[in-house]
N, C-alpha and C positions, 0 to 999 in steps of 0.2 A: 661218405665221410662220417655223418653222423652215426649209421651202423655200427663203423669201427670205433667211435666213442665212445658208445654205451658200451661195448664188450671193453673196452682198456678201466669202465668207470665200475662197470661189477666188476673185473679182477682188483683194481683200487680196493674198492672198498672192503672183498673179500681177504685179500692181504691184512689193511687193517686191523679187520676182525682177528685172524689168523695168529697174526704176531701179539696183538693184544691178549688175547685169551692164553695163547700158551708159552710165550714167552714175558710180556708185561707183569699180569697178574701172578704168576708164579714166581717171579725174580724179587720181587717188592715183597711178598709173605715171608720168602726164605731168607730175603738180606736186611730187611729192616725190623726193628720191634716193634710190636703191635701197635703202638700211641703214632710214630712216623709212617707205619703203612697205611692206615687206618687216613690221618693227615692226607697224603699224598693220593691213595685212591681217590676218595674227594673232592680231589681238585683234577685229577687227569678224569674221571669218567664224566664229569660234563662235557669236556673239552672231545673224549671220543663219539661219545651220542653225538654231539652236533655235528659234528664234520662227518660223520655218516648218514649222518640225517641231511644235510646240505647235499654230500656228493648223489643219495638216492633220491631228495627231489630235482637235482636236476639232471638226474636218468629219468627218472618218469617225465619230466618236459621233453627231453630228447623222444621218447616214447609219443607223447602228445604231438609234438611238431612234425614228426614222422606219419601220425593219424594212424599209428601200428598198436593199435586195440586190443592184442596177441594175449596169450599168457603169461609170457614174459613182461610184456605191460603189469597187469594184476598180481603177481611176485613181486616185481620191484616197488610196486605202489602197498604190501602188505608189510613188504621189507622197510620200508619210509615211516607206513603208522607205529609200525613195531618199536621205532626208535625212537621218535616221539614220546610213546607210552612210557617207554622206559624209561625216557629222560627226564620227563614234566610230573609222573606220575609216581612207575613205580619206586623209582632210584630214592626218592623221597622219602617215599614208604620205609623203603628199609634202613633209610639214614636214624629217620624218628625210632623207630622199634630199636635200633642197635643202639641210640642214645638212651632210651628210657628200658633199655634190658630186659624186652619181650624177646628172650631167645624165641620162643616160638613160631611169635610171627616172621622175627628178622629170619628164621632156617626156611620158612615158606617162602615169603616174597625173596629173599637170594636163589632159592633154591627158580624159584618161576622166572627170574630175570635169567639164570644160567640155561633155561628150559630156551626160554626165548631166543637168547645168542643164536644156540646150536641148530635152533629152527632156521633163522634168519641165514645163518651157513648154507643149510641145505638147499634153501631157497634159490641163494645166488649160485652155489655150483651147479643147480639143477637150468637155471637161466643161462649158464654158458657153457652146460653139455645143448642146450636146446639151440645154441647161435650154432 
């Protein structure tokens, strides 16, 4: 039972991801003007990092309670740090830079937080070609 968890809790969370990046993010740039996208991203990306940050630590518990130490273990527990960083750390980063109009940095740390996503992707489809 808890096997079939973790596999319905990576498709969760890959969905998420999925619909967020290319449906969420894209609909908001093209329908709203930059000052209401700008607003509203702000307030749904903490709300996405946590809730995939909650649903991956408790895949990695599932993981833990299982005592399945696998590689799938170590993804989903890279996939967990990963959201954290982004949420506590980098997202931060690039709010300050975009506020105080360091194009430069805000094109690197966006550009590193989009690096990131697409990782965290492959991570989970690669976890549930491996189930």
């Amino acid at each position: 039972m808890l096997e079939l968890t973790s596999i319905y809790l990576t498709t969760a969370i890959l969905a998420i991801m999925i619909f967020f990046s290319f449906v969420i993010a894209p609909v908001t740039f093209t329908t709203l003007d930059e000052e209401n996208a700008r607003k509203f991203i702000r307030k749904i990306f903490p709300f996405y990092y946590n809730v995939n940050l909650a649903l991956s630590l408790i895949l990695t518990l599932i993981f833990v309670i299982l005592k399945s130490y696998n590689l799938n273990f170590y993804l989903i527990l890279t996939v967990a740090v990963l959201f954290f960083l982004s949420n506590f750390i980098l997202m931060p980063l690039i709010n300050r830079f975009r506020d105080e109009k360091k194009d430069k940095q805000f094109k690197y740390t966006h550009f590193l937080s989009v690096i990131i996503n697409f990782f965290q992707i492959l991570l989970l489809l690669i976890i549930l070609i491996l189930n």
